[in-house]
C-alpha positions in Angstrom: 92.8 84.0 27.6 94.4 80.2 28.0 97.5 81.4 27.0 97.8 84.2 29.3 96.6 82.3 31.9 99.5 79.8 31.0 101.8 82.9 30.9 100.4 84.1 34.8 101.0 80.2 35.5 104.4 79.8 34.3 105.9 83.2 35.0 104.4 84.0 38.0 104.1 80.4 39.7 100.3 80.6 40.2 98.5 77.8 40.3 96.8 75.6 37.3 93.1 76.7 37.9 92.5 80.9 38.6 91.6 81.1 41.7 89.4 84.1 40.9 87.4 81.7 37.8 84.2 83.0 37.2 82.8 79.4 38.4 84.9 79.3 41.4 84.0 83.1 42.2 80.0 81.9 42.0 80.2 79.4 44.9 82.5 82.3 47.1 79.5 84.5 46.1 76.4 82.2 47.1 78.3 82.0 50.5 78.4 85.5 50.8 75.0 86.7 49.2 72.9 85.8 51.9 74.8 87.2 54.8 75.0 90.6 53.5 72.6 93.0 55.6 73.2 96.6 54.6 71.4 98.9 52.8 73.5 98.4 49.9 72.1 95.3 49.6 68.6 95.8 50.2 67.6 94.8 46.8 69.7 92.0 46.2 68.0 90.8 50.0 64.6 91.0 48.4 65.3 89.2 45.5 66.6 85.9 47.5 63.6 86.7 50.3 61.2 85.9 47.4 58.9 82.9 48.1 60.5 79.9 46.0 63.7 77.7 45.9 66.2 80.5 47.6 69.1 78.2 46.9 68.8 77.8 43.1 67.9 81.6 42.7 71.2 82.8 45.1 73.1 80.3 42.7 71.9 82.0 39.7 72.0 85.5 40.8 75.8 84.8 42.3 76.7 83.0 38.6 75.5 86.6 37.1 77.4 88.6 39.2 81.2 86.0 39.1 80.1 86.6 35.0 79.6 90.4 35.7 83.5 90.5 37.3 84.7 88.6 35.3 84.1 90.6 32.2 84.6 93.7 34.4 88.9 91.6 34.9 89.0 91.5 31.4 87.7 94.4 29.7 87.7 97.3 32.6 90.4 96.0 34.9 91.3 99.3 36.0 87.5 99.4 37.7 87.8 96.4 40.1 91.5 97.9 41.3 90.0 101.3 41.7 87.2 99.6 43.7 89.4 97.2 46.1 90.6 100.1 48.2 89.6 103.2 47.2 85.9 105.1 47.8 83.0 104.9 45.3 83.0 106.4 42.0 80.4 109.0 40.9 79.7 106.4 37.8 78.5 104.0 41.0 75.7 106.0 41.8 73.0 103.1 40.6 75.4 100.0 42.0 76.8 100.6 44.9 76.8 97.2 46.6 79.5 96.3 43.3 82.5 97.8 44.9 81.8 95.7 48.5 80.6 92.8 47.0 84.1 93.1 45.0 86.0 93.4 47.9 84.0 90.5 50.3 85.9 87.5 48.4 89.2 88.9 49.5 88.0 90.0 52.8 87.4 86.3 53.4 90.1 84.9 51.6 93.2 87.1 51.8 95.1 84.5 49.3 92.8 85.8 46.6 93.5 89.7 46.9 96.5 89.3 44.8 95.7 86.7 42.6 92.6 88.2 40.2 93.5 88.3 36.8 93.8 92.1 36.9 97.0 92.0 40.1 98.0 89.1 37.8 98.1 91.1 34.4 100.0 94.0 36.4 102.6 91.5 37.3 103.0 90.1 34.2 103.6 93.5 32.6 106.1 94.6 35.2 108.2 91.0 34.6 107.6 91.7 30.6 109.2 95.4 31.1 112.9 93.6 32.5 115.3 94.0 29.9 115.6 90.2 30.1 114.2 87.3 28.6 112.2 85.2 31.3 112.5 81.1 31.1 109.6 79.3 29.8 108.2 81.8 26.4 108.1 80.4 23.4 110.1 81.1 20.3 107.0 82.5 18.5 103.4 83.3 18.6 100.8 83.6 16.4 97.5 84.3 16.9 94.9 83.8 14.3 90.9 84.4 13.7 90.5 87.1 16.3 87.9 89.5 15.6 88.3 91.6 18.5 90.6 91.7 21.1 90.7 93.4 25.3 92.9 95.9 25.8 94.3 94.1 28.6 95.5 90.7 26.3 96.7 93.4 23.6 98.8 95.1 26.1 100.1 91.5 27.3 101.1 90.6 23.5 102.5 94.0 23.4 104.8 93.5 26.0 105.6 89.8 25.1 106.6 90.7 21.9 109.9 92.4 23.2 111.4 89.0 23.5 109.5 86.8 21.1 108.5 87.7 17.7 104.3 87.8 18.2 101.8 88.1 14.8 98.4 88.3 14.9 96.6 87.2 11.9 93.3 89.3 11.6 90.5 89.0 9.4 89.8 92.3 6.9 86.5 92.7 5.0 87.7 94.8 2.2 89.6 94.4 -0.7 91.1 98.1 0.3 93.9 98.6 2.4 92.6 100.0 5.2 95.2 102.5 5.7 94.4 104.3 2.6 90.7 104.4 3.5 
C-alpha cells in the first residue's frame, strides 16, 4: 500500500500524506457526525445522544466508519464510486446513511472528491495503459511474503509490469505444484 501510495505521489503529483487516510478521514467524520439530522441517520443520532462522554464515543464511532471506507477503497473500490453520484443499491437496504456519509467529506471539501485512493487507482491505471514509460519507476520490483493480495494493488502491479519487470515471491504450502493439483 506504501508503494502505491509512492506511485499515486510520484506519478500523479499528489501530496506526501492521502488526503483521504483513514486517520485523517476520522476527524472529517466526527465534524460531520453530529450534524447529520435525517432519517438516515436516526440511529447513528441515538447512539451519540446516549448519556456519557459524547465526544469520545463520536471519536470512536467516526474511527469505525474512516476504517469501514477505507477497507471498502481497497478491497471494493468499485462500491464508493458507484455511491459518490449515483442512487442507492438494492444491497444498501440495511445501510443507507453509507452512501451520504460517503459523499459528506467531498461535499465539504471539493479537493478531496478526486483524491481517494479509488479516483487515484483509476488514474494510475489510465497513465500505466500509455504506451510509454513514465519518469520516476524503478528498474525492478519484487514483492515478497504476501499472503493475499486486493484486487485493486494486483491490477496496479499488473499494469506496472508493462514497463518494469515486477515478481512476486509467494509463499506455497505444498510440496505439489499446484498447477497439477
Amino acid at each position: 500500500a506504501n508503494f502505491v501510495w509512492t506511485l499515486y505521489r510520484n506519478l500523479l503529483d499528489q501530496p506526501r500524506h492521502a488526503p483521504m487516510d483513514k486517520d485523517l478521514l476520522t476527524w472529517r467524520l466526527m465534524n460531520i457526525l453530529p450534524r447529520q439530522d435525517s432519517l438516515e441517520f436516526e440511529r447513528i443520532k441515538n447512539y451519540l445522544d446516549v448519556p456519557g462522554d459524547k465526544d469520545l464515543r463520536t471519536f470512536q464511532l467516526a474511527a469505525k466508519i474512516a476504517g469501514l471506507f477505507d477497507q471498502y477503497l481497497v478491497y471494493r473500490p468499485e462500491r464508493l464510486l458507484a455511491r459518490e453520484d449515483g442512487p442507492l443499491s438494492p444491497t444498501e437496504g440495511s445501510h443507507p446513511w453509507q452512501p451520504q456519509l460517503w459523499r459528506k467529506p467531498m461535499l465539504e471539501y471539493p479537493e478531496l472528491r478526486d483524491q481517494h485512493r479509488a479516483k487515484l487507482h483509476k488514474r494510475l491505471l489510465a497513465q500505466l495503459r500509455r504506451p510509454d514509460t513514465p519518469d520516476g519507476l524503478p528498474p525492478r520490483l519484487s514483492l515478497f511474503g504476501l499472503s493475499s493480495l486486493p484486487l485493486i494493488q494486483l491490477d496496479t502491479f499488473r499494469a506496472l509490469s508493462t514497463h518494469i519487470d515486477v515478481d512476486i515471491y509467494f509463499m506455497n504450502p505444498c510440496r505439489h505444484y499446484w498447477g497439477d493439483i
